[in-house]
VOZA-452712 format. One record per atom (N, C-alpha, C, O): atom name; x, y, z; residue in three letters. Coordinates in steps of 0.001 Angstrom, whole numbers. Each point is the difference from the previous one (the first is absolute). Last residue first. Layout:
BEGIN
(node "CA" (X Y Z) "Ala");
...
This chain:
BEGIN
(node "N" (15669 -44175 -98333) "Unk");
(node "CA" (1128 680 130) "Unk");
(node "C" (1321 -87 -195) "Unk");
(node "O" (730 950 285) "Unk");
(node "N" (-6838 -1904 -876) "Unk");
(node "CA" (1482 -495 -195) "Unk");
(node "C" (827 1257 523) "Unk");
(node "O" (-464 1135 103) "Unk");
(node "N" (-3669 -2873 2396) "Unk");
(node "CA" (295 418 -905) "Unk");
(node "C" (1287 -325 -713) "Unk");
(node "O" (758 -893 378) "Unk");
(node "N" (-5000 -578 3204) "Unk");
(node "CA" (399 -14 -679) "Unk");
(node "C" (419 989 -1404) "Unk");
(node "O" (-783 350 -882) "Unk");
(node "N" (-2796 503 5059) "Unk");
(node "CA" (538 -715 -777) "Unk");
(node "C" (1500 228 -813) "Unk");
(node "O" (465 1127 -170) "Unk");
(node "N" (-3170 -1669 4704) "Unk");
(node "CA" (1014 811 -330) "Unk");
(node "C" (818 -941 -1427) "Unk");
(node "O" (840 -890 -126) "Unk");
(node "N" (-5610 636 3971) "Unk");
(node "CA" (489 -615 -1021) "Unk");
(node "C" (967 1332 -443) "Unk");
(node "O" (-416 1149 151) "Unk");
(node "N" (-2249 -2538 4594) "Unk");
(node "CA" (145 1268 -968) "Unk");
(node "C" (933 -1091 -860) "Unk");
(node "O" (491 -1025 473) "Unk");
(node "N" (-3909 -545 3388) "Unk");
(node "CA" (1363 60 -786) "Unk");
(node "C" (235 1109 -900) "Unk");
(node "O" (-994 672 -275) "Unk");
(node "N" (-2232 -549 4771) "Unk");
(node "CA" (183 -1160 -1183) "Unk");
(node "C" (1442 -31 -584) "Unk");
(node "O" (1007 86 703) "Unk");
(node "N" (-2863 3379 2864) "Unk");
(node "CA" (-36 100 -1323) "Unk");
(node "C" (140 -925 -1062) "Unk");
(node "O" (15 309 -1192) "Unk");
(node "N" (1569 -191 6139) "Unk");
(node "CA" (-1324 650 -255) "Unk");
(node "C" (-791 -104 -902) "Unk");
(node "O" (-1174 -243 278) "Unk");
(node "N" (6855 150 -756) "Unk");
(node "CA" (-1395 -138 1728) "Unk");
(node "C" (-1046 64 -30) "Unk");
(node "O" (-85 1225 81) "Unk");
(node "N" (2674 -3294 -4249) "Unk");
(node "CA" (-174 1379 546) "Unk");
(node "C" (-594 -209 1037) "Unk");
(node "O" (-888 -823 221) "Unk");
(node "N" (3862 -2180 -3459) "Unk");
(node "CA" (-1026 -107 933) "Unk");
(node "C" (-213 1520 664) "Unk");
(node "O" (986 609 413) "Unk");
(node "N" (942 -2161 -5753) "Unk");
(node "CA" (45 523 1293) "Unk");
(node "C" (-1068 372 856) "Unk");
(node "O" (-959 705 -312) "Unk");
(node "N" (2444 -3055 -4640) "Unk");
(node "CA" (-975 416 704) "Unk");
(node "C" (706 484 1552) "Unk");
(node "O" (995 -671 272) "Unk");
(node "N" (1254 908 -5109) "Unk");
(node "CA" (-238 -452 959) "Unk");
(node "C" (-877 281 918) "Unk");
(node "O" (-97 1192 291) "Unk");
(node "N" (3700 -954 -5186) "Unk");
(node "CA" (-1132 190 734) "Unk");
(node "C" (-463 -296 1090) "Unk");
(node "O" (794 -909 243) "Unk");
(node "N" (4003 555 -2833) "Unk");
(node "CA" (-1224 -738 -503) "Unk");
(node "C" (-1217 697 1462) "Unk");
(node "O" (296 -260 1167) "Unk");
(node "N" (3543 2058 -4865) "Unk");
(node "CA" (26 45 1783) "Unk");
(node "C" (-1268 -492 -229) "Unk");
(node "O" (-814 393 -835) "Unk");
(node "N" (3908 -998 -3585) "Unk");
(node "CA" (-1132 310 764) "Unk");
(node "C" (-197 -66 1675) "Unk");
(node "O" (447 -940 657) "Unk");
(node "N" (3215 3081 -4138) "Unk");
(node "CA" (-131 -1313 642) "Unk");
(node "C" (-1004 85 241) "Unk");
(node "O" (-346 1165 198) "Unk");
(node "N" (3926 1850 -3907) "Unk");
(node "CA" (-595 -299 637) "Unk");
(node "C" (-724 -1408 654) "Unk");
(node "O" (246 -1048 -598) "Unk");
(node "N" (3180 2870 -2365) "Unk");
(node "CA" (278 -520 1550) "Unk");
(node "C" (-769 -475 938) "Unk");
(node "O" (203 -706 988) "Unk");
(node "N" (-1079 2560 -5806) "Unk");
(node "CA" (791 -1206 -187) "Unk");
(node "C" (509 -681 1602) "Unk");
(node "O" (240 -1189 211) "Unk");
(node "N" (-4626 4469 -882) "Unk");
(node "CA" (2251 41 -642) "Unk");
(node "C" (5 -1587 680) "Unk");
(node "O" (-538 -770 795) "Unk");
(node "N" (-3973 1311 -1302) "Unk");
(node "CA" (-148 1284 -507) "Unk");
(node "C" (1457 170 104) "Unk");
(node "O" (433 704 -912) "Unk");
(node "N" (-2869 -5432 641) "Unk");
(node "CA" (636 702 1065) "Unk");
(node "C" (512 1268 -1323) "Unk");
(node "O" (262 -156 -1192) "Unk");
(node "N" (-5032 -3129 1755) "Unk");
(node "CA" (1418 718 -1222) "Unk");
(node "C" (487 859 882) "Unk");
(node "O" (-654 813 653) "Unk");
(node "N" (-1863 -5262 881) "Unk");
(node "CA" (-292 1481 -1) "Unk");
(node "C" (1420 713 -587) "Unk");
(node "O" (1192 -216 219) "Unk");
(node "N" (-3975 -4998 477) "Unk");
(node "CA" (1456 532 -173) "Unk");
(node "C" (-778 1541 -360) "Unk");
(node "O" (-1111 187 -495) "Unk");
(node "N" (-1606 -3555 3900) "Unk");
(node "CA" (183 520 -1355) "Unk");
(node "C" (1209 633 -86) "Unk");
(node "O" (543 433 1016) "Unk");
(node "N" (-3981 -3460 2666) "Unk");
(node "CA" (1232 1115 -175) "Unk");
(node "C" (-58 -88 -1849) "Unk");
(node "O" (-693 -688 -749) "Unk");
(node "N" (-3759 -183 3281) "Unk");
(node "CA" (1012 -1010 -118) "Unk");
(node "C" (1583 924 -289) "Unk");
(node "O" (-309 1192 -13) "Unk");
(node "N" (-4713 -733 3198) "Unk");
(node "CA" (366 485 -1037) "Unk");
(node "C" (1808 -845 -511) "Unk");
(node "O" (759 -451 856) "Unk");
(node "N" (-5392 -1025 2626) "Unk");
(node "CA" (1632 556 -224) "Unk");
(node "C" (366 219 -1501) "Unk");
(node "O" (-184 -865 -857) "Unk");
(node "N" (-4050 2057 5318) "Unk");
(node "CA" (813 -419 -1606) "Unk");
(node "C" (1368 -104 -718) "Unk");
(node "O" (824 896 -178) "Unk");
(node "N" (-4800 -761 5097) "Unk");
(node "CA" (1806 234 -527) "Unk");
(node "C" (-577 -672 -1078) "Unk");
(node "O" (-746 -979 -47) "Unk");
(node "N" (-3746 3094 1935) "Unk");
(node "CA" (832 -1110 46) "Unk");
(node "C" (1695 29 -373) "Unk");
(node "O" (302 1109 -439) "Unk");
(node "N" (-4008 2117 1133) "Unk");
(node "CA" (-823 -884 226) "Unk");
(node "C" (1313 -1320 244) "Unk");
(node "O" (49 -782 949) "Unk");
(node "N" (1439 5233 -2962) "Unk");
(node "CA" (-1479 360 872) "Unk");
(node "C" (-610 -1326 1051) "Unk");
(node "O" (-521 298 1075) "Unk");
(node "N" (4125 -642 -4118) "Unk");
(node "CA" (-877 464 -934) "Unk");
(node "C" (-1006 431 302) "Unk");
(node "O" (-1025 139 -668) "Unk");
(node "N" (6781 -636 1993) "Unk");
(node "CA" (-1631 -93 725) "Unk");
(node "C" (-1151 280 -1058) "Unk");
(node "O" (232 1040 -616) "Unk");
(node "N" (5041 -3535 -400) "Unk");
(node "CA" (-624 1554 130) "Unk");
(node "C" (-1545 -628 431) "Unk");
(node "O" (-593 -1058 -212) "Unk");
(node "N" (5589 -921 -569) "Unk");
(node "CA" (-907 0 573) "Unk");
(node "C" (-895 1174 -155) "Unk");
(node "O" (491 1123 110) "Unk");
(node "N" (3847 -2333 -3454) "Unk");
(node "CA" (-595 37 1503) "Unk");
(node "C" (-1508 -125 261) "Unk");
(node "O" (-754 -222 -948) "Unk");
(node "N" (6281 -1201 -2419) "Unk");
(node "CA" (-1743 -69 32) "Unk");
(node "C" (33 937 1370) "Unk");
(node "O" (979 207 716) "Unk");
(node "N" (3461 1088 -2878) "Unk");
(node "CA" (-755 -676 455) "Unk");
(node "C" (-1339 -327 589) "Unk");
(node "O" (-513 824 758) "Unk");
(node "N" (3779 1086 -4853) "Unk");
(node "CA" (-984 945 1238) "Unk");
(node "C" (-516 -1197 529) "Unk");
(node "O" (-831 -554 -719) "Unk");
(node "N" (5402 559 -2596) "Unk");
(node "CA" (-1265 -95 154) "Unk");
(node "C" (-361 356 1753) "Unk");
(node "O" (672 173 1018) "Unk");
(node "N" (2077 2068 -5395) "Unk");
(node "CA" (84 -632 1222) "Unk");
(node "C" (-1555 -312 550) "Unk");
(node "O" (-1031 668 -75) "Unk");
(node "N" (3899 671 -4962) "Unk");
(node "CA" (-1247 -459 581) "Unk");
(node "C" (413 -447 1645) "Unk");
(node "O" (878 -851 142) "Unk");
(node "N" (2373 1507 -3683) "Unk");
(node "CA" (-792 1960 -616) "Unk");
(node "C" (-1196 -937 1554) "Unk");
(node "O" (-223 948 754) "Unk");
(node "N" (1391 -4083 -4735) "Unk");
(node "CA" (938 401 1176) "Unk");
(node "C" (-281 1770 335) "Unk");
(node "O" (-241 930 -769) "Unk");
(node "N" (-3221 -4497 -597) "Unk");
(node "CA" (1011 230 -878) "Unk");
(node "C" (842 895 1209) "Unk");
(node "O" (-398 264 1135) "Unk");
(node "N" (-3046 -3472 403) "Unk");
(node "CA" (-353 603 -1510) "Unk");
(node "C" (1001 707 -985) "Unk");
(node "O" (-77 -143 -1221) "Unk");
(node "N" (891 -2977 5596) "Unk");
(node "CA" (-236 1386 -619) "Unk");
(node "C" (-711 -147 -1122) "Unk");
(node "O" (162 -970 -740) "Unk");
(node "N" (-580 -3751 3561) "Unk");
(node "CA" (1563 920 -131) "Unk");
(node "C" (-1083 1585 -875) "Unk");
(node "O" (-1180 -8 -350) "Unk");
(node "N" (-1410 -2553 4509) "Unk");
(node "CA" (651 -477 -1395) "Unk");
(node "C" (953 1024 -786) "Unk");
(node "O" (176 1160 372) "Unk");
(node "N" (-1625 -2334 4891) "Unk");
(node "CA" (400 985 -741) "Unk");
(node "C" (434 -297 -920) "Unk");
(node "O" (1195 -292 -33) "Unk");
(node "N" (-4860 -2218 3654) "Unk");
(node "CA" (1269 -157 -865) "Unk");
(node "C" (515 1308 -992) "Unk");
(node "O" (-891 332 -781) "Unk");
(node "N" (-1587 -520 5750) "Unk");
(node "CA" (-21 434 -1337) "Unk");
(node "C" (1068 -346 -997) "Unk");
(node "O" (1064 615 -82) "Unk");
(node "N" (-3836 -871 4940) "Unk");
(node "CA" (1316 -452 -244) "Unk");
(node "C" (-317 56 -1789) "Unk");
(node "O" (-955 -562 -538) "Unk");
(node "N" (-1746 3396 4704) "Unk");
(node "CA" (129 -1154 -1190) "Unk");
(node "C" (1220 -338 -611) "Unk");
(node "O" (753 960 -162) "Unk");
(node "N" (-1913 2136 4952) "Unk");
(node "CA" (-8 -196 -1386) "Unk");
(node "C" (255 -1215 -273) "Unk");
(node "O" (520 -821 755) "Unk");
(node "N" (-3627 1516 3251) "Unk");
(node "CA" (1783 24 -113) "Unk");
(node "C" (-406 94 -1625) "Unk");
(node "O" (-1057 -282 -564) "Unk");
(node "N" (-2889 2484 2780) "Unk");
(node "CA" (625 -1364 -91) "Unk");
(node "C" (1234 -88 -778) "Unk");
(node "O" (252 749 -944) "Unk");
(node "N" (-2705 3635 3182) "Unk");
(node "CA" (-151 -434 -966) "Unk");
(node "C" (650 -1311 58) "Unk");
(node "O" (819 131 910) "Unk");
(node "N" (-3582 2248 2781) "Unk");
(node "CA" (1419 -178 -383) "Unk");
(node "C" (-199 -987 -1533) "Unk");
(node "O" (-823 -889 -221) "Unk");
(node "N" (-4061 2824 1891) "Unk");
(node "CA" (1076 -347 146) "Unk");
(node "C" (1564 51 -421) "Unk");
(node "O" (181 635 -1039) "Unk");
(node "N" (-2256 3390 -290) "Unk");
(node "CA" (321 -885 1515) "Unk");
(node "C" (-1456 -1615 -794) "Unk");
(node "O" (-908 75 -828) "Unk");
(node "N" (4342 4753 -1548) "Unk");
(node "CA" (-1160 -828 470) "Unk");
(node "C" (161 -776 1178) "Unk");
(node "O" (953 -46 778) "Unk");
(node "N" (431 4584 -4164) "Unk");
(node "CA" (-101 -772 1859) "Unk");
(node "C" (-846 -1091 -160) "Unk");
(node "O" (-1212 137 -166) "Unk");
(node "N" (4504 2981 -4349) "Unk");
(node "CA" (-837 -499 362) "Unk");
(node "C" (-414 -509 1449) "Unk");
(node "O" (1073 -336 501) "Unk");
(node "N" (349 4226 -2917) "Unk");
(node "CA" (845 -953 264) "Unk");
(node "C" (-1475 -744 31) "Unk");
(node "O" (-1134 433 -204) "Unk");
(node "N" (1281 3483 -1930) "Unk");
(node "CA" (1027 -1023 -710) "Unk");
(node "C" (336 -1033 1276) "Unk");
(node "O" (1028 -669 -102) "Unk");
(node "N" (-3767 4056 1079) "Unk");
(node "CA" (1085 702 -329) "Unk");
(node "C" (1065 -406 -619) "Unk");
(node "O" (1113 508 -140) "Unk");
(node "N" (-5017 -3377 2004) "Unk");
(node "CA" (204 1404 903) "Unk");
(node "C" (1248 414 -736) "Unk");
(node "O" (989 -489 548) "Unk");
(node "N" (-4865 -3755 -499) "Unk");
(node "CA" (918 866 -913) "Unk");
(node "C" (305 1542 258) "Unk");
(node "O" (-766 945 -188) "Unk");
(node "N" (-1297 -6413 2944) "Unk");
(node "CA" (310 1805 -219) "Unk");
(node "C" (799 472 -597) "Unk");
(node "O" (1153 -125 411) "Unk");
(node "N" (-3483 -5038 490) "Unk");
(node "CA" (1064 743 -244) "Unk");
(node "C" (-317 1574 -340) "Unk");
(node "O" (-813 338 -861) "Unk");
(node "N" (-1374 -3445 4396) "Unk");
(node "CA" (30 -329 -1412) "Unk");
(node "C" (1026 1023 -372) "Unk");
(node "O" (446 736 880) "Unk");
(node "N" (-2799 -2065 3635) "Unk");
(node "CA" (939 -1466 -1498) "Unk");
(node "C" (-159 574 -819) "Unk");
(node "O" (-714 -561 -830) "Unk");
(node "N" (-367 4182 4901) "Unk");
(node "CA" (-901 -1399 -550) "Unk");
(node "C" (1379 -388 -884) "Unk");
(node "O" (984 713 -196) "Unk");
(node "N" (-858 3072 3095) "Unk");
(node "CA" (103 -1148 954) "Unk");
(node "C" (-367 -1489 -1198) "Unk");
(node "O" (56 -1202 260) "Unk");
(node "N" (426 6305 -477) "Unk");
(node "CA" (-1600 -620 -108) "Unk");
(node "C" (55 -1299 596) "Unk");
(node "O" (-987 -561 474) "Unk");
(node "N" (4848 4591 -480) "Unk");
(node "CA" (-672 -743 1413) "Unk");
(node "C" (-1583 -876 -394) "Unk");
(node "O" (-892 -168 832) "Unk");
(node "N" (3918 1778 -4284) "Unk");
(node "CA" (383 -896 495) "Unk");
(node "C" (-740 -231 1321) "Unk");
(node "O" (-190 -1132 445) "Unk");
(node "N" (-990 4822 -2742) "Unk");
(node "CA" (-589 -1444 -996) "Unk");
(node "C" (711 -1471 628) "Unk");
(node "O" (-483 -1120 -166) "Unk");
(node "N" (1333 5743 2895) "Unk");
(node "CA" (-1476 -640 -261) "Unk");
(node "C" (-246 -738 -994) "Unk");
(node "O" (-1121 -504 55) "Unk");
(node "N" (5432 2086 -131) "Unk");
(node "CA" (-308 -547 1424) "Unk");
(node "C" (-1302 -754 -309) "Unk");
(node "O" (-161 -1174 -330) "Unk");
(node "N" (1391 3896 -3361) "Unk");
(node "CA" (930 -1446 360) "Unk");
(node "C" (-364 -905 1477) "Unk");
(node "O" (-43 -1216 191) "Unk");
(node "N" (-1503 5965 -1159) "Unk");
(node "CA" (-649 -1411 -903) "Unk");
(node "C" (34 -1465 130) "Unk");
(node "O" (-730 -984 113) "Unk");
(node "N" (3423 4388 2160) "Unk");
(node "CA" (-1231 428 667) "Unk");
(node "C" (-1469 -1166 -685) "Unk");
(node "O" (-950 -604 500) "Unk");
(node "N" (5121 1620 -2267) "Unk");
(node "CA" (324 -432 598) "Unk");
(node "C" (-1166 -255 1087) "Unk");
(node "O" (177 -973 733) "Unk");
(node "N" (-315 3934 -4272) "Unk");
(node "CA" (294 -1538 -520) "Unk");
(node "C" (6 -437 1042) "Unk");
(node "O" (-1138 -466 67) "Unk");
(node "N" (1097 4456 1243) "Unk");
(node "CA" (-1246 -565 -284) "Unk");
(node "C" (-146 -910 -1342) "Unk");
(node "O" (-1024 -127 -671) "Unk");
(node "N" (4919 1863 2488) "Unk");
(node "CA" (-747 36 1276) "Unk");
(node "C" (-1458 -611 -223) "Unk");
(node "O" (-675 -622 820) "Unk");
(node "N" (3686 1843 -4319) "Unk");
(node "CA" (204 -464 703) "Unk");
(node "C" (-371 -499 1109) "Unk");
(node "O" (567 -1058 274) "Unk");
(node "N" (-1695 5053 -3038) "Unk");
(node "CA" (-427 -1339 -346) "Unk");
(node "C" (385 -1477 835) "Unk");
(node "O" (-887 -835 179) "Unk");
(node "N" (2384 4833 1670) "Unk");
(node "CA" (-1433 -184 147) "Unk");
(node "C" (-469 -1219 -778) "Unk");
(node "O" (-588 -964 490) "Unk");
């Protein structure tokens, strides 16, 4: 039931049709398509133990912002960052899938 009526949410904030971004359950939708990423020089670690998170794009409602990457403390020693990504949805603008380590 809850189910059914998230989803039921989800529809109707995405069918408003307008530019701006929607916060639905941690993700994020916006529309327009966000613009290619930024070419980012990656300066060396902070100390070893650090993988870095590459810059992105994000909607602020009104316009793209680009946020810059940063080193993020890896939790074992194997771990990697899976870098994030916007994805085109039918209907719905983009949906954003963020970024983690693994």
């Amino acid at each position: 039931m809850k189910r059914a009526r998230l989803l039921a949410v989800v529809v109707a904030l995405l069918a408003t049709g307008s530019a701006r971004a929607q916060f639905i359950s941690g993700f994020t939708f916006a529309q327009p398509p966000p613009p290619a990423p930024r070419f980012e020089t990656v300066p060396p670690p902070p100390a070893p133990g650090f993988v870095w998170a590459p810059g992105r794009w994000r909607w602020d409602g009104t316009a793209w912002r680009w946020y810059h990457g940063r080193y993020r403390s890896k939790l074992l020693a194997r771990d990697m960052y899976i870098r994030g990504y916007w994805q085109q949805h039918a209907g719905t603008g983009f949906g954003w899938t963020p970024g983690r380590l693994r």
